[in-house]
C-alpha positions as CSV (number, residue, x, y, z in Angstrom):
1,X,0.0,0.0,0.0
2,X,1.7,3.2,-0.5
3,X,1.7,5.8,1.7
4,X,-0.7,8.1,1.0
5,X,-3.9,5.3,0.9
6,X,-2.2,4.5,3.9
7,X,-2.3,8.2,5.9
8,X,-6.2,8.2,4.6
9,X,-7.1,4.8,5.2
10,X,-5.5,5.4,9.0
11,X,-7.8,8.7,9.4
12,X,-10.8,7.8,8.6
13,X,-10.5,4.5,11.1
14,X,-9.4,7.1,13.3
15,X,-12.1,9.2,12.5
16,X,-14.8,6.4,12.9
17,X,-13.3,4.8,15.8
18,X,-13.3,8.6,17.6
19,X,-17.5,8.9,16.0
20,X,-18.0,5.5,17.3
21,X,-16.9,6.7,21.1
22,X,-18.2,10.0,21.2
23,X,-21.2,11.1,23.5
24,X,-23.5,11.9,20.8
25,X,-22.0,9.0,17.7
26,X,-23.5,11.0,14.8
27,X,-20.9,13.9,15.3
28,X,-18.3,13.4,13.3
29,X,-15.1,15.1,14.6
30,X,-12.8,18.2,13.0
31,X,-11.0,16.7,10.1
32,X,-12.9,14.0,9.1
33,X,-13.1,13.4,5.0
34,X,-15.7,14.3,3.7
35,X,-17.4,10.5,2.6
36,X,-17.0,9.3,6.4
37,X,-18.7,12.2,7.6
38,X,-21.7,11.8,5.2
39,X,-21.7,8.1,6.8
40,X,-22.7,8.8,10.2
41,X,-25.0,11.3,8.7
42,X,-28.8,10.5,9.7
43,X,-31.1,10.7,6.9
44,X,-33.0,13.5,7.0
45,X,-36.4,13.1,5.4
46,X,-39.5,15.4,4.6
47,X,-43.4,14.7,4.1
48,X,-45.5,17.3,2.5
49,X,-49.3,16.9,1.8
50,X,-51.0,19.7,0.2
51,X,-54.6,20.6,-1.6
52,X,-54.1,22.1,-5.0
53,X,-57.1,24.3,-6.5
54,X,-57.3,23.5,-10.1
55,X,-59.4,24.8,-13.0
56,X,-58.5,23.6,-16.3
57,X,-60.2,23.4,-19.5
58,X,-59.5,20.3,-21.4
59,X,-60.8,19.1,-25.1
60,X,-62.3,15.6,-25.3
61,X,-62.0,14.7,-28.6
62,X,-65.0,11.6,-27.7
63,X,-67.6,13.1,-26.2
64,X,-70.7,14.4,-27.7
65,X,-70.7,11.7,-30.2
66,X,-67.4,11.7,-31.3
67,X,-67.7,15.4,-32.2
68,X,-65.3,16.4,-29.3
69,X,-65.9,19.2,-26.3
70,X,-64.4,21.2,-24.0
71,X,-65.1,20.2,-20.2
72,X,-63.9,22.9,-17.7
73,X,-63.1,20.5,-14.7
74,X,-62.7,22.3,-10.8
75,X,-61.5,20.5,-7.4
76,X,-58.2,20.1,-6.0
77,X,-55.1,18.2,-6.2
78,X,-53.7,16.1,-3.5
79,X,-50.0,15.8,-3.8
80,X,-47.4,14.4,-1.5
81,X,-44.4,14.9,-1.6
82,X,-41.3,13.2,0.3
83,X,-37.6,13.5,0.1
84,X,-34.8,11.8,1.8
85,X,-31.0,12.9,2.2
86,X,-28.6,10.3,3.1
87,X,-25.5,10.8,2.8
88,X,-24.3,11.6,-0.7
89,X,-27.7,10.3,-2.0
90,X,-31.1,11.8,-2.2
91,X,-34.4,10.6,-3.4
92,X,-37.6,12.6,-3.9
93,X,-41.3,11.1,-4.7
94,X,-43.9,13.0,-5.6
95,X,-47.2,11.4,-5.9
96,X,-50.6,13.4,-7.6
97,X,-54.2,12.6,-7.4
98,X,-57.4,14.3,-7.9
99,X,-59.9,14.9,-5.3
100,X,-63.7,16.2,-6.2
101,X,-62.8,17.2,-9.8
102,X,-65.4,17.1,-11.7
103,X,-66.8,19.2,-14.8
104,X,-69.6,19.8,-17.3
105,X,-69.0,19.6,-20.8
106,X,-69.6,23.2,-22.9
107,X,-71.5,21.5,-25.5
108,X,-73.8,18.7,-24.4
109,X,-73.6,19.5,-20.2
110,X,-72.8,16.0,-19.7
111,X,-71.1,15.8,-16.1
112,X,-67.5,14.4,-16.0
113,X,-65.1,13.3,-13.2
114,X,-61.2,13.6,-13.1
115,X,-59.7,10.7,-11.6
116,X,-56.1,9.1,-11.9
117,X,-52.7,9.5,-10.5
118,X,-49.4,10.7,-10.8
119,X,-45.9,9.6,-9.9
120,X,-42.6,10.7,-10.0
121,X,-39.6,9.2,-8.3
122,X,-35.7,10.4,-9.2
123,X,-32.6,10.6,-7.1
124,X,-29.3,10.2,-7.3
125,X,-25.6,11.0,-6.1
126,X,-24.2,14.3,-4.8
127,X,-20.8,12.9,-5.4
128,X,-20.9,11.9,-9.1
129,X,-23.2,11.7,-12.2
130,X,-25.3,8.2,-11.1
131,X,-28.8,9.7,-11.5
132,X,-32.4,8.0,-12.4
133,X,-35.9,9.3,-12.5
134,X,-39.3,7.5,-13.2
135,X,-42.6,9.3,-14.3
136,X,-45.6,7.6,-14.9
137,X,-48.9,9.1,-15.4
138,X,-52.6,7.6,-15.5
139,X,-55.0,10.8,-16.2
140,X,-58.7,10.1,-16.7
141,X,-61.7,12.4,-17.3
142,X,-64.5,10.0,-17.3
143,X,-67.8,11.1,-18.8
144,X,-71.4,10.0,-18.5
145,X,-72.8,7.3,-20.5
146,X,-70.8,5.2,-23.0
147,X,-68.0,6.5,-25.4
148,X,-67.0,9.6,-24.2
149,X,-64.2,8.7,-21.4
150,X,-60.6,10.3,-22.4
151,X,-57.5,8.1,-21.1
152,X,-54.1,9.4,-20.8
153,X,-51.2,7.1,-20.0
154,X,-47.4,8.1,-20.4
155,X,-44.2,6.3,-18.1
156,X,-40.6,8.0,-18.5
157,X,-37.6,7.0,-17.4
158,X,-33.8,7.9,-17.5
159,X,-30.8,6.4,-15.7
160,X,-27.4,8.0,-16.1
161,X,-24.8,5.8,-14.4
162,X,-21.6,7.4,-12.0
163,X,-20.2,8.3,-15.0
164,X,-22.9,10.7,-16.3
165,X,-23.5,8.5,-19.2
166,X,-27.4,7.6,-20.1
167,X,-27.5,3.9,-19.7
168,X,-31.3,3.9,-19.9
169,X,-34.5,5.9,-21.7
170,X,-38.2,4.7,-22.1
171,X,-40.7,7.3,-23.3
172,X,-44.1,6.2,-24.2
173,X,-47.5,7.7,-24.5
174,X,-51.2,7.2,-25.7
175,X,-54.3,8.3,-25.2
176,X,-57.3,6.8,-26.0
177,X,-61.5,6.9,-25.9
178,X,-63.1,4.8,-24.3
């Protein structure tokens, strides 16, 4: 081993034998690389839930007989969202759904319903380029009577590896009336 892995390798046992005796062990003492520190590190996580007002307009190109309308849909959003730090790595989810939206359609006044959810999950490396986030998304306006339901589905996806190099992409989408 030559010297210089040696001095480190000697500090940071040094380091973690000194965290591993102290009062509180998660204080990492004066000196410490970097890395080791980020080990004794508690996670530190947060949890939001919040109500989101929306009012859209949205076209339905199968409703009123396959003619199309416009439905101006009004309720809220649930989202959640939670994050975690730990150590050089974080992760964040984000999670949608709707809650009472509902709407009437411009041309026929047919009543329709928003329903669905939402998901997004990325995270990755403070320390280098490793990276990866997922999206998927089921949005829904379902309409009265047969025919006129509008179906959104679309998942994403990227990984990028230590390196920074995309080692993985999926992008699909469709929509469809049902």
């Amino acid at each position: 081993m030559r010297k210089p892995q040696c001095t480190a390798l000697v500090a940071a046992a040094l380091g973690f034998l000194t965290a591993a005796c102290a009062d509180n062990p998660t204080e990492v003492p004066m000196g410490t690389d970097v890395q080791l520190a980020a080990a004794f590190a508690p996670a530190a996580t947060t949890t939001d839930n919040v109500k989101i007002p929306i009012s859209i307009g949205v076209f339905i190109p199968c409703a009123a007989g396959g003619v199309g309308e416009v439905v101006f849909l009004d309720g809220n959003l649930h989202s959640l969202f939670h994050s975690t730090v730990n150590g050089n790595n974080f992760k964040i989810k984000i999670h949608n759904q709707p809650q009472g939206i509902s709407g009437v359609g411009l041309t026929t006044g047919d009543k329709y319903q928003g329903t669905g959810v939402t998901q997004e999950t990325f995270g990755g490396s403070f320390v280098n380029g490793q990276f990866s986030d997922t999206f998927v998304n089921n949005f829904r306006i379902i309409g009265q009577g047969p025919g006129n339901n509008f179906v959104v589905h679309q998942t994403f996806h990227v990984t990028f590896n230590a390196n920074g190099q995309l080692t993985a992409f999926v992008d699909k989408f469709s929509s469809d009336c049902k």
